[in-house]
Every structure is written in structure tokens, then in C-alpha cells.
C-alpha positions in Angstrom: -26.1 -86.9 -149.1 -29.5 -85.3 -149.8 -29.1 -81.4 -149.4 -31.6 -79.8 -151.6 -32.0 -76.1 -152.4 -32.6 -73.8 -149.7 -35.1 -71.4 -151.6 -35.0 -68.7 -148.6 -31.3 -68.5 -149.0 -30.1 -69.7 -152.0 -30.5 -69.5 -155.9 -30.1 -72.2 -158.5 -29.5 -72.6 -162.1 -30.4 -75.5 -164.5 -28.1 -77.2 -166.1 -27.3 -80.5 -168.5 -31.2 -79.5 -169.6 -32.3 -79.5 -165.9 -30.9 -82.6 -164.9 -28.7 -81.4 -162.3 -28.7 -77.5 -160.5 -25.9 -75.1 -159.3 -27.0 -73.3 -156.4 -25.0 -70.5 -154.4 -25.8 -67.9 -152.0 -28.5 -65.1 -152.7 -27.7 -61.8 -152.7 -30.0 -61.2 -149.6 -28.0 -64.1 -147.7 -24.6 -62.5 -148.6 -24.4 -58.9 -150.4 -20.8 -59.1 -150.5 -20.8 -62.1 -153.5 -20.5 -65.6 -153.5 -18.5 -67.7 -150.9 -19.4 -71.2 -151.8 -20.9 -73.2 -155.1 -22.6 -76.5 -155.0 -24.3 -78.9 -157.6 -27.3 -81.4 -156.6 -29.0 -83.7 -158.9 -32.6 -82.6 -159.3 -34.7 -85.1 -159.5 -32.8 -86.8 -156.2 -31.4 -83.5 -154.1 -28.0 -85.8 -154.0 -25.4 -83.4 -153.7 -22.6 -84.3 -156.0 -19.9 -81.3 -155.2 -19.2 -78.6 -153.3 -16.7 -75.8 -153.5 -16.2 -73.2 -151.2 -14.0 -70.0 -150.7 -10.9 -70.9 -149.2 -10.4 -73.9 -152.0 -11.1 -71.5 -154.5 -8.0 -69.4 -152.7 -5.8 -72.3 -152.4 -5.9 -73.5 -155.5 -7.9 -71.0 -158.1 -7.4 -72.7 -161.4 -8.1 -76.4 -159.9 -11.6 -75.3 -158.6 -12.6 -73.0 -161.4 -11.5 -76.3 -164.3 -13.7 -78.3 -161.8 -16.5 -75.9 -162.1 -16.7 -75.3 -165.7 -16.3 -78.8 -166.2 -19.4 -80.0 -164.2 -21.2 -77.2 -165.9 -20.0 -78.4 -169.2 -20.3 -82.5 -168.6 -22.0 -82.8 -165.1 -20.8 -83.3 -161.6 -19.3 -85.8 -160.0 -19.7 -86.8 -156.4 -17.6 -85.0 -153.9 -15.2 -87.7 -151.7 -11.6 -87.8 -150.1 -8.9 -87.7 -151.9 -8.9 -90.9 -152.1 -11.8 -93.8 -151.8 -12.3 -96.1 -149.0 -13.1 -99.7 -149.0 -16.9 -99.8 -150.5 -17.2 -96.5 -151.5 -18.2 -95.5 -154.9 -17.2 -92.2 -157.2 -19.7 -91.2 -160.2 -20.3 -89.2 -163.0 -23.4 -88.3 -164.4 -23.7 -86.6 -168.0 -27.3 -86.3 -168.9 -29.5 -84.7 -171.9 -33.3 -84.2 -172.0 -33.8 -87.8 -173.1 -31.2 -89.5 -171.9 -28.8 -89.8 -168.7 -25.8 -91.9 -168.6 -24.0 -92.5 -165.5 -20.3 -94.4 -164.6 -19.4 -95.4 -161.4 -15.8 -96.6 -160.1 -17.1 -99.6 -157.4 -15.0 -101.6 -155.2 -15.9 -105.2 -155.4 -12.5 -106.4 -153.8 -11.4 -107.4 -157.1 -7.5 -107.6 -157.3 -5.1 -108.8 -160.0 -6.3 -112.7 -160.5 -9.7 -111.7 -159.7 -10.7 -111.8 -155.8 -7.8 -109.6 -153.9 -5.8 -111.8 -151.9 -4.9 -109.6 -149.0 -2.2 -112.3 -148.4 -0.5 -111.9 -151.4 2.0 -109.2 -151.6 1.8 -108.8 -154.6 -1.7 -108.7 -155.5 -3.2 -105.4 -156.1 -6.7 -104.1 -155.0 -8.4 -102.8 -158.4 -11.4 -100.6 -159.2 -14.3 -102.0 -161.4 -16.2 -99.7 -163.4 -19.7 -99.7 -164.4 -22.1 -98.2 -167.0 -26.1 -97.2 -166.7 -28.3 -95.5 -168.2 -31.8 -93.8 -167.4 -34.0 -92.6 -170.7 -36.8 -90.3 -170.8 -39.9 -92.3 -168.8 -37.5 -94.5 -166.7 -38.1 -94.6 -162.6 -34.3 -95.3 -162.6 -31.0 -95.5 -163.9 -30.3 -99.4 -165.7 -27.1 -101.6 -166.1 -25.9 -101.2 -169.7 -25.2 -105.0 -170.9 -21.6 -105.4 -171.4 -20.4 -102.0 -169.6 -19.0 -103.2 -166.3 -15.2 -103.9 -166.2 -12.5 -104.4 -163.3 -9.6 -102.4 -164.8 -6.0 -101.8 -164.2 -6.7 -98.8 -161.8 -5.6 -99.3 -158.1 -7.5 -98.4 -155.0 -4.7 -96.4 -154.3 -5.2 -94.1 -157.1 -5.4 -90.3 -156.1 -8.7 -88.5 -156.6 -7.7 -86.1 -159.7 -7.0 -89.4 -161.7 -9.8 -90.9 -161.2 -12.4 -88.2 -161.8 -10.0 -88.3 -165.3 -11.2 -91.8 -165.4 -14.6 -91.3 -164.8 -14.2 -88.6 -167.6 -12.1 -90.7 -170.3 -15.3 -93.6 -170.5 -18.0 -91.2 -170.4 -16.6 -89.4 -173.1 -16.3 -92.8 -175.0 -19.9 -94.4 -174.2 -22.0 -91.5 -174.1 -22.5 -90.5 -178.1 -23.0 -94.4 -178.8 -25.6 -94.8 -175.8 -27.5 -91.8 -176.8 -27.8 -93.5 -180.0 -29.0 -97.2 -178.6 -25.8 -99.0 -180.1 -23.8 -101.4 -178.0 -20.8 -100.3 -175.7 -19.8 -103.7 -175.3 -16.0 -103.5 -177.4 -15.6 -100.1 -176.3 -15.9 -101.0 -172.9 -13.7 -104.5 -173.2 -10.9 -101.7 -174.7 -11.3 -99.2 -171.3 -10.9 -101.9 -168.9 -7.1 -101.8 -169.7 -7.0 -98.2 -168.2 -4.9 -97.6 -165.4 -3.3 -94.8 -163.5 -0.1 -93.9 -165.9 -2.4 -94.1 -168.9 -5.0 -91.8 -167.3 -2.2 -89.4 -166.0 -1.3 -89.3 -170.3 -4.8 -89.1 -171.7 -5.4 -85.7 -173.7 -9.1 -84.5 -172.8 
């Protein structure tokens, strides 16, 4: 959802070198501090979370990780907890050159590849996929060899997969800031799914 900054009541600072903006509440709007934080992409005004005062008092050191983390590495999109048929989740880690983006997609892709609603057993499973926009670019581009159905269920809870999300980027980014292929990294991530995730040390 666009929701760009509201300069008469809001401030915003750059980060990931301008690529994306937390804004919160002006002093002038609200003198007695800050009761909500949001991040946008700037170049699109897409806002990709939101955090307001009573989830910071329900659960404190959940938010304020989530913060620092999308201050650190960049946003991701704001959702239920978990994803519905169709929808995407993304993550978006971006330099002044370079901006890399991964996506979880549902492409009803189950165990022995199209999910077969039929079959008890089969298993609806997340894909995930790998662009990039460089300095010049209109647009973000498939990275050859970056898009993988994995071992992660639709069913997966939200915390896991913004993990997810989190595990790949930190794999592709370094070499895709560098030009070099993804391609056997990616082939090794497509075996992710939720227990491994759950174990994965950050």
C-alpha cells in the first residue's frame, strides 16, 4: 500500500543510503513522544511495516529486534501472521548501487510440483525468488538461477518466514553486489524449511 510521508505531521529519516525512510510523529503532531513507527520505500512510497504503541506494550523486545533489524538490513512488508493464497512477503536490502530483493510467492507448488488439493498428503509450498535493481535501472530484475520452490509450507507462521527471508538475503547479497552467480547458492537454500529456519543462528 502506497502511504508516503506526511510532511505536515510527520518526520523521516534515510536509511540503507536512502533507499527506504522511517517516519514517525513530529513533535508538533504529538509533544508527548512517539506512538507509532513506520518504514516506506522511497522511491515507491510502498509501506513495508508499521509498528505502533500498544505492540510495542505487548511485546517490547519482539518490536524493538524488528525495528533495529529493518534499520540495520531493511524492511520487510507488513502481513498476517500468516500468508494467504497469492500473497507475497519481501525483503529488501539495498546500497547506493545496488538493491537486492527476495520474495516468498505462492505459485500453488506442492510436494511433486503442482499441489494436488486432493492428495492428503501433498503439501502446499512456498517458492522463493531473487532480483535485483542496480544504480540506473527503472526496476528491480529476475536474477538467473535464484528462484526455488522450497520445503517451507504455506502454513508456516510469520516469525519463520521473515527468518527465511533473512537467511537467503544474508547468503545472495555479498555475491550479487559483486556480479557473481547465485545459481549453487540458491539450489542449496531451496532445501530450507520450517524446523531448519526455527535452528538457523543469525
Amino acid at each position: 500500500m502506497k502511504n508516503p510521508v506526511d510532511k505536515e505531521t510527520e518526520c523521516s529519516v534515510e536509511i540503507l543510503d536512502g533507499k527506504q525512510l522511517l517516519i514517525f510523529p513530529s513533535f508538533e503532531t504529538n509533544p508527548d513522544g512517539v506512538n507509532y513507527v513506520r518504514f516506506i520505500d522511497a522511491e515507491t512510497d510502498e509501506e513495508l511495516l508499521y509498528y505502533d504503541i500498544q505492540e510495542w506494550v505487548d511485546d517490547p523486545e519482539e518490536v524493538m529486534g524488528c525495528i533495529m533489524a529493518a534499520i540495520q538490513k531493511g524492511a520487510i512488508v507488513s502481513i498476517s501472521d500468516k500468508l494467504e493464497e497469492g500473497d507475497t512477503l519481501t525483503l529488501i536490502r539495498a546500497s547506493s548501487n545496488v538493491s537486492v530483493k527476495v520474495e516468498w510467492s505462492d505459485l500453488g507448488e506442492g510436494i511433486s510440483g503442482e499441489y494436488n488439493p486432493n492428495n492428503p498428503d501433498d503439501v502446499k509450498l512456498f517458492r522463493f525468488d531473487v532480483s535485483v535493481r542496480r544504480k540506473g535501472d527503472m526496476d528491480y530484475e529476475a536474477v538467473d538461477n535464484a528462484s526455488y520452490c522450497t520445503q517451507v509450507s504455506m502454513d508456516t507462521p510469520r516469525h519463520l518466514l521473515e527468518k527465511g527471508l533473512t537467511i537467503i538475503m544474508d547468503k545472495v547479497y555479498a555475491p550479487l553486489v559483486k556480479e557473481e552467480s547465485v545459481k549453487r547458492i540458491c539450489e542449496k537454500l531451496s532445501w530450507l524449511d520450517a524446523e531448519t529456519i526455527g535452528n538457523w543462528i543469525l
